[in-house]
N, CA, C and O atoms as CSV, one atom per row, in Angstrom:
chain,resi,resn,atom,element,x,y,z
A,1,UNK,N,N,-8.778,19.129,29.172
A,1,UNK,CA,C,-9.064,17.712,29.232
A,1,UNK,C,C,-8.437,16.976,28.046
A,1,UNK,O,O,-8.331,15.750,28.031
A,2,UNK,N,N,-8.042,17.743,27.089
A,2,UNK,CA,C,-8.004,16.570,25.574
A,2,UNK,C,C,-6.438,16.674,25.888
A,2,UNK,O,O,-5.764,15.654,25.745
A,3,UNK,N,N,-5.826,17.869,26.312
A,3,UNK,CA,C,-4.556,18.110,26.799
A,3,UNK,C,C,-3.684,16.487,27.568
A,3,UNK,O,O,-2.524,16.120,27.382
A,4,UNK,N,N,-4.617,15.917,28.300
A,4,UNK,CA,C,-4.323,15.389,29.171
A,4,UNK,C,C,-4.642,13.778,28.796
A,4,UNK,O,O,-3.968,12.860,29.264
A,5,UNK,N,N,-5.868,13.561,27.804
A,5,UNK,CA,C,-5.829,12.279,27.272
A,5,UNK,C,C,-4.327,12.470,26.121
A,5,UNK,O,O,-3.443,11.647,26.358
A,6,UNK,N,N,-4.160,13.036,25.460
A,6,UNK,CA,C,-3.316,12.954,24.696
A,6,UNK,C,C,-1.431,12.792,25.168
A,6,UNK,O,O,-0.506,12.360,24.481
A,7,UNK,N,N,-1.426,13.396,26.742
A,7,UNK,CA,C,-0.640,12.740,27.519
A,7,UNK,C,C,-0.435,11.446,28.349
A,7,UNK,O,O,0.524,10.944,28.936
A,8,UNK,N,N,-1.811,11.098,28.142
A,8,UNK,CA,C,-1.824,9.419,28.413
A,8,UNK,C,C,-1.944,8.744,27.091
A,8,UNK,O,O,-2.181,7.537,27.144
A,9,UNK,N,N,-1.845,9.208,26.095
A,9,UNK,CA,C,-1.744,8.520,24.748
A,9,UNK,C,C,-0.281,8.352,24.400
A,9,UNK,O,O,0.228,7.498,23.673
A,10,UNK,N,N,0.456,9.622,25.257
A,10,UNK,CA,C,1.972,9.652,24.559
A,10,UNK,C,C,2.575,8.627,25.564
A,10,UNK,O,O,3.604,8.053,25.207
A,11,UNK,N,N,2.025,8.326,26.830
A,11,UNK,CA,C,2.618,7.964,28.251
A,11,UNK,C,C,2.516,5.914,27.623
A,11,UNK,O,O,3.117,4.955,28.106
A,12,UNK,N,N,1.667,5.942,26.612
A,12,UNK,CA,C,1.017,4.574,26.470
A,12,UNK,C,C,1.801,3.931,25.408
A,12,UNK,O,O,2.315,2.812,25.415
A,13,UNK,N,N,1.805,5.097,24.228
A,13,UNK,CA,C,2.871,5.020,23.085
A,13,UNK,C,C,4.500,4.492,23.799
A,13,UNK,O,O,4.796,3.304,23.666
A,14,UNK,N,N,5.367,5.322,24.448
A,14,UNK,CA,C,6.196,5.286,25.015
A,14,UNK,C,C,6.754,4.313,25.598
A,14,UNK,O,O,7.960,4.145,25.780
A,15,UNK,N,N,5.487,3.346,26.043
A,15,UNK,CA,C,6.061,2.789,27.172
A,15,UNK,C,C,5.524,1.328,25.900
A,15,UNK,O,O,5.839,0.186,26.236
A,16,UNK,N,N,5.137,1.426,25.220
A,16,UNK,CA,C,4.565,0.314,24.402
A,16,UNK,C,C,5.727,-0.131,23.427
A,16,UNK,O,O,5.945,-1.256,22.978
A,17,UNK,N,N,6.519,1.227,23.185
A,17,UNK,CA,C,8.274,1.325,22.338
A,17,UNK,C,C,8.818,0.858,22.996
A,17,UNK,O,O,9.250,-0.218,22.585
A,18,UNK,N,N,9.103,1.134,24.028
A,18,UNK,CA,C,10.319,0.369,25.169
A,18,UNK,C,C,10.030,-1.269,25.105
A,18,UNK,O,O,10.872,-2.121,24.822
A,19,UNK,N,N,8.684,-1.493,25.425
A,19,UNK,CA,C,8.698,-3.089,25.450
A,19,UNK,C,C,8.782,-3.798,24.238
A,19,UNK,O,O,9.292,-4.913,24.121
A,20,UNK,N,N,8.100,-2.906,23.037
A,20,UNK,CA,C,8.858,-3.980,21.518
A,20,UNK,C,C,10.339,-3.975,21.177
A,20,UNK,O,O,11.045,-4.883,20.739
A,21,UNK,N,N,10.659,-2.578,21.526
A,21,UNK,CA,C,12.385,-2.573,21.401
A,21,UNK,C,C,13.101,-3.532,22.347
A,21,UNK,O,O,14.216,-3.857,21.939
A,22,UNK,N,N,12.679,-4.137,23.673
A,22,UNK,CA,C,12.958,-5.211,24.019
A,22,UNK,C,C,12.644,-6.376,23.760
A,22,UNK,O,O,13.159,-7.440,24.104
A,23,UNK,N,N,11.650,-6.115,23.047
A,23,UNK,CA,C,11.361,-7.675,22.543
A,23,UNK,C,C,12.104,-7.668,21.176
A,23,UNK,O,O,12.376,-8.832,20.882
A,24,UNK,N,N,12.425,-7.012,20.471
A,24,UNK,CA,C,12.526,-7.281,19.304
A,24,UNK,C,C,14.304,-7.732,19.963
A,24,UNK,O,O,14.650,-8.873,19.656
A,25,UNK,N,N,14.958,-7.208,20.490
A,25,UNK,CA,C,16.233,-7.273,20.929
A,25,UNK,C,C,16.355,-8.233,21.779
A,25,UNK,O,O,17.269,-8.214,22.603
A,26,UNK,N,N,15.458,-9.230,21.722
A,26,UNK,CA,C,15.384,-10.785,22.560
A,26,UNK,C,C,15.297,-11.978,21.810
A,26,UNK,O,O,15.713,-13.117,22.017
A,27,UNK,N,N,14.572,-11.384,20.763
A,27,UNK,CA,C,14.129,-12.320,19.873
A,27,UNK,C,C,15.108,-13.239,18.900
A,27,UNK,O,O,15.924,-12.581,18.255
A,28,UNK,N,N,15.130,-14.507,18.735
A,28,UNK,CA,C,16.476,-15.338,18.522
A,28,UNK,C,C,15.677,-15.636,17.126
A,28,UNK,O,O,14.857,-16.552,17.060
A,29,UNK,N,N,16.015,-14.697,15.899
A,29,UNK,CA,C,15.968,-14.349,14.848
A,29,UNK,C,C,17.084,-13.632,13.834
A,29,UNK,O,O,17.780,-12.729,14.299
A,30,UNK,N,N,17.246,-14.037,12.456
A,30,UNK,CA,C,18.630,-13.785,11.569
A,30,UNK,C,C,18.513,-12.287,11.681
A,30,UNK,O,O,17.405,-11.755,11.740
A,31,UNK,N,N,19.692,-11.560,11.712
A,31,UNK,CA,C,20.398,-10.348,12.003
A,31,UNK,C,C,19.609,-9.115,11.306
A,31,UNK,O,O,19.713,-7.972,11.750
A,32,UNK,N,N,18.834,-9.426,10.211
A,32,UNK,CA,C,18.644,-9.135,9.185
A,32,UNK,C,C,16.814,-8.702,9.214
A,32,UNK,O,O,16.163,-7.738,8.811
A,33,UNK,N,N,16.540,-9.775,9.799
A,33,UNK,CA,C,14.396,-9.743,10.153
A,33,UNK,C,C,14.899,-8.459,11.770
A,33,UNK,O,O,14.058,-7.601,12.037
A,34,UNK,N,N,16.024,-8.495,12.512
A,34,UNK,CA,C,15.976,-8.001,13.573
A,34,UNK,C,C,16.197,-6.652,13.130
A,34,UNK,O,O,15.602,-5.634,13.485
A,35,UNK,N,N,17.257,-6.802,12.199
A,35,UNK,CA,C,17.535,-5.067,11.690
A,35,UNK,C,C,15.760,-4.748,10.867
A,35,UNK,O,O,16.083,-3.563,10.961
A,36,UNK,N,N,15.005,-4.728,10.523
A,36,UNK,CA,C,13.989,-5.231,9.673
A,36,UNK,C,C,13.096,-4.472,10.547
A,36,UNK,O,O,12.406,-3.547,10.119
A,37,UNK,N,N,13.102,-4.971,12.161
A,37,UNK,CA,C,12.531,-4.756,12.342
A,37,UNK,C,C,12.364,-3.782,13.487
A,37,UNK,O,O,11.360,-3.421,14.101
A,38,UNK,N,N,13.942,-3.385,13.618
A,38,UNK,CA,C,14.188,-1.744,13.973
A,38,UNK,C,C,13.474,-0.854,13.590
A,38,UNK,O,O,12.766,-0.061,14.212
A,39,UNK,N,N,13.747,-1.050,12.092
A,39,UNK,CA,C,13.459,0.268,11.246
A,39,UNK,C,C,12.129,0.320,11.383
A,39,UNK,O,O,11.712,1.430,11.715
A,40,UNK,N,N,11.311,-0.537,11.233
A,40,UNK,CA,C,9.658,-0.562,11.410
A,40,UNK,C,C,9.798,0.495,12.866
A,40,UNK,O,O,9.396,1.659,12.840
A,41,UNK,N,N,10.498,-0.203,14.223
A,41,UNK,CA,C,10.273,0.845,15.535
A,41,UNK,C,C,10.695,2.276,15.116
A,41,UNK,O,O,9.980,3.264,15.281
A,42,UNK,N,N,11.832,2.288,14.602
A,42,UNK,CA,C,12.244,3.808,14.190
A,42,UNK,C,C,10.996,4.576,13.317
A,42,UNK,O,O,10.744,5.747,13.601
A,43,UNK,N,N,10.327,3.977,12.390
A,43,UNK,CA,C,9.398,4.246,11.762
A,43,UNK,C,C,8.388,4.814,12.245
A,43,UNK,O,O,7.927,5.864,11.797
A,44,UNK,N,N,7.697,3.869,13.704
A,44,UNK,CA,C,6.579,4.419,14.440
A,44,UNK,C,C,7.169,5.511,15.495
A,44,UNK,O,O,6.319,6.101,16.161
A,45,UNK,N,N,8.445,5.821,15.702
A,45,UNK,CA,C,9.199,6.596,16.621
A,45,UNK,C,C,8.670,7.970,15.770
A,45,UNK,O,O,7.999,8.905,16.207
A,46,UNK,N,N,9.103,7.802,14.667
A,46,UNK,CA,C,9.161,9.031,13.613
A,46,UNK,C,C,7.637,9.125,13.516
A,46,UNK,O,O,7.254,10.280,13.706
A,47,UNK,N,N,6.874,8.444,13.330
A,47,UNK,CA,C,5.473,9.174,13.485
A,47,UNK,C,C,4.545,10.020,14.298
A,47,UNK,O,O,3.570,10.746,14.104
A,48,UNK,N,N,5.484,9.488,15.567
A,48,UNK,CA,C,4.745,9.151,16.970
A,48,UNK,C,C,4.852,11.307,17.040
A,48,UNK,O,O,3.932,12.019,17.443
A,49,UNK,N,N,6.118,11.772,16.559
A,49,UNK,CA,C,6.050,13.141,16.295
A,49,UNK,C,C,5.605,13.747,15.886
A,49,UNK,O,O,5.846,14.946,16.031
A,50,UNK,N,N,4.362,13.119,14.858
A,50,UNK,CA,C,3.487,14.197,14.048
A,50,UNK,C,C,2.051,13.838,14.146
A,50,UNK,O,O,1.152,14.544,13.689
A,51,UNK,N,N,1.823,12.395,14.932
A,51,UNK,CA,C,0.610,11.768,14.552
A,51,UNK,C,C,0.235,10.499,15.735
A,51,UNK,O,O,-0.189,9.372,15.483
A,52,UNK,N,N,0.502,11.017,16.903
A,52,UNK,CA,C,0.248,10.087,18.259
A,52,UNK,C,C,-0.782,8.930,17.843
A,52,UNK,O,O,-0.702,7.791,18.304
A,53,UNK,N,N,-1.650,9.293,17.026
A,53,UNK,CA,C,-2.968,7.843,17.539
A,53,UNK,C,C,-2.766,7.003,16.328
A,53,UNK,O,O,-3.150,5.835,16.278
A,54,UNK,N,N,-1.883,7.885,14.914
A,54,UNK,CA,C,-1.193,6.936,13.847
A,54,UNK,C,C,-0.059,5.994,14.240
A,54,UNK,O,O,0.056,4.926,13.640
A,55,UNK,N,N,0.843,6.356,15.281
A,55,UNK,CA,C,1.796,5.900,15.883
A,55,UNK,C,C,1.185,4.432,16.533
A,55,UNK,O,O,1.482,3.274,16.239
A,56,UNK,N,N,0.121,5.011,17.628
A,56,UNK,CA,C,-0.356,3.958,17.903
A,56,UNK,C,C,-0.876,2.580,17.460
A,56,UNK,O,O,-0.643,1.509,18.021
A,57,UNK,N,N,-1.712,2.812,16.223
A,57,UNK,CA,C,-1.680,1.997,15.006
A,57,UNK,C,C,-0.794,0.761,14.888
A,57,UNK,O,O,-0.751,-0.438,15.161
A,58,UNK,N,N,0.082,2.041,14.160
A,58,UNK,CA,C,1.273,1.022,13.906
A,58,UNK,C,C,1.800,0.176,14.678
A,58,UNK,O,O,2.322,-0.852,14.246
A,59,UNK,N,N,1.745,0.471,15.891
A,59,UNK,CA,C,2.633,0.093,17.294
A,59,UNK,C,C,1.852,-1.161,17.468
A,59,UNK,O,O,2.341,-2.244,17.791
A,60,UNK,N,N,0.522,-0.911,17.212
A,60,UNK,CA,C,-0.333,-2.272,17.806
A,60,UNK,C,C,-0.557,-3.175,16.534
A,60,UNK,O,O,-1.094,-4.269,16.708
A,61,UNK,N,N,-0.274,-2.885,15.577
A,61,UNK,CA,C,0.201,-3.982,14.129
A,61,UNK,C,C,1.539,-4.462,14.640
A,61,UNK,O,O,1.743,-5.578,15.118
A,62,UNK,N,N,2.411,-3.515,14.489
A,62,UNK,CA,C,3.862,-4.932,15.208
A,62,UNK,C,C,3.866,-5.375,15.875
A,62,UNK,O,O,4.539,-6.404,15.805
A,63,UNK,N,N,3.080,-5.062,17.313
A,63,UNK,CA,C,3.089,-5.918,18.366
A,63,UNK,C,C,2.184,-6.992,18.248
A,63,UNK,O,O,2.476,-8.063,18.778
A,64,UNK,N,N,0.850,-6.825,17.467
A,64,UNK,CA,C,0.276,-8.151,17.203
A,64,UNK,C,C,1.339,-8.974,16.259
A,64,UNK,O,O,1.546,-10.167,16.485
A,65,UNK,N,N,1.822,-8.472,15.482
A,65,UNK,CA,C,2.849,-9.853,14.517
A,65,UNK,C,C,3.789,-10.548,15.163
A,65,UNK,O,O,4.008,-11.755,15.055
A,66,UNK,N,N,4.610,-9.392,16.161
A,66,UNK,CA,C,5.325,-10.426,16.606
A,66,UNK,C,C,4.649,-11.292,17.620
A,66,UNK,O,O,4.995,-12.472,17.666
A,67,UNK,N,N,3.616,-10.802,18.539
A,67,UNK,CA,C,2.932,-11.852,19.345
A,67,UNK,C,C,2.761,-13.377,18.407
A,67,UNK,O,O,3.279,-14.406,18.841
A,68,UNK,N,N,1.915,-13.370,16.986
A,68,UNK,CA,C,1.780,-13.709,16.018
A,68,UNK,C,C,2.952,-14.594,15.233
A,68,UNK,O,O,2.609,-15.226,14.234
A,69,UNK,N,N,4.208,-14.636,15.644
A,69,UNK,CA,C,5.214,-14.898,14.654
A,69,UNK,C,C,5.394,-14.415,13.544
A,69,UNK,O,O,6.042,-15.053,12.714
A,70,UNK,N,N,4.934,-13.324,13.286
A,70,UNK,CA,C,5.062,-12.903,11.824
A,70,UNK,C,C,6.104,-11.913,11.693
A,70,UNK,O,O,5.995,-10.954,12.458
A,71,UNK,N,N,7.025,-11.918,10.957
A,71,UNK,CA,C,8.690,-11.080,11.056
A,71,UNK,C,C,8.790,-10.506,9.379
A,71,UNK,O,O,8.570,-11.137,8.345
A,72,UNK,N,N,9.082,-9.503,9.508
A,72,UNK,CA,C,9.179,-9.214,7.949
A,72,UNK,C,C,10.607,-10.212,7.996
A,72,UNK,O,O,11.149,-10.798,8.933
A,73,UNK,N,N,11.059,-10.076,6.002
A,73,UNK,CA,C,12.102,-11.015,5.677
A,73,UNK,C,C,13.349,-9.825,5.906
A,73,UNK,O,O,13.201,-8.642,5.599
A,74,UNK,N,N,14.266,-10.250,6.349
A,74,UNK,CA,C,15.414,-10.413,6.054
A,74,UNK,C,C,16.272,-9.515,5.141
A,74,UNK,O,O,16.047,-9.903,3.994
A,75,UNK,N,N,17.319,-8.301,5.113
A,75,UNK,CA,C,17.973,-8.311,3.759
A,75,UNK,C,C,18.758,-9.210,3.329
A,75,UNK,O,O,19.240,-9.120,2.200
């Protein structure tokens, strides 16, 4: 059973990456908050391998900011 929530945790993660990586790649913002805010997705990508419900976390902090308008700055 825990086998199987934790495959709807990865199924939820997954599909929650795909839609910020499209949003973030829509978003009509300087080159720089967009690269910004790759690395944040690459970031929760890289977690998502050692720590599914930390991943999640994270995933649902960027997606509230950008819902939010909130963009890290820029290099």
């Amino acid at each position: 059973m825990e086998r199987d929530s934790q495959l709807e945790l990865y199924e939820a993660v997954a599909a929650r990456l795909k839609e910020a990586h499209t949003r973030v790649r829509e978003l009509h913002v300087p080159e720089g908050v967009r690269m910004a805010l790759s690395r944040k997705l690459l970031a929760v990508t890289a977690v998502a391998k050692h720590d599914l419900a930390d991943a999640a976390r994270r995933l649902d902090r960027l997606m509230k900011d950008l819902d939010e308008g909130r963009f890290p700055q820029g290099d």
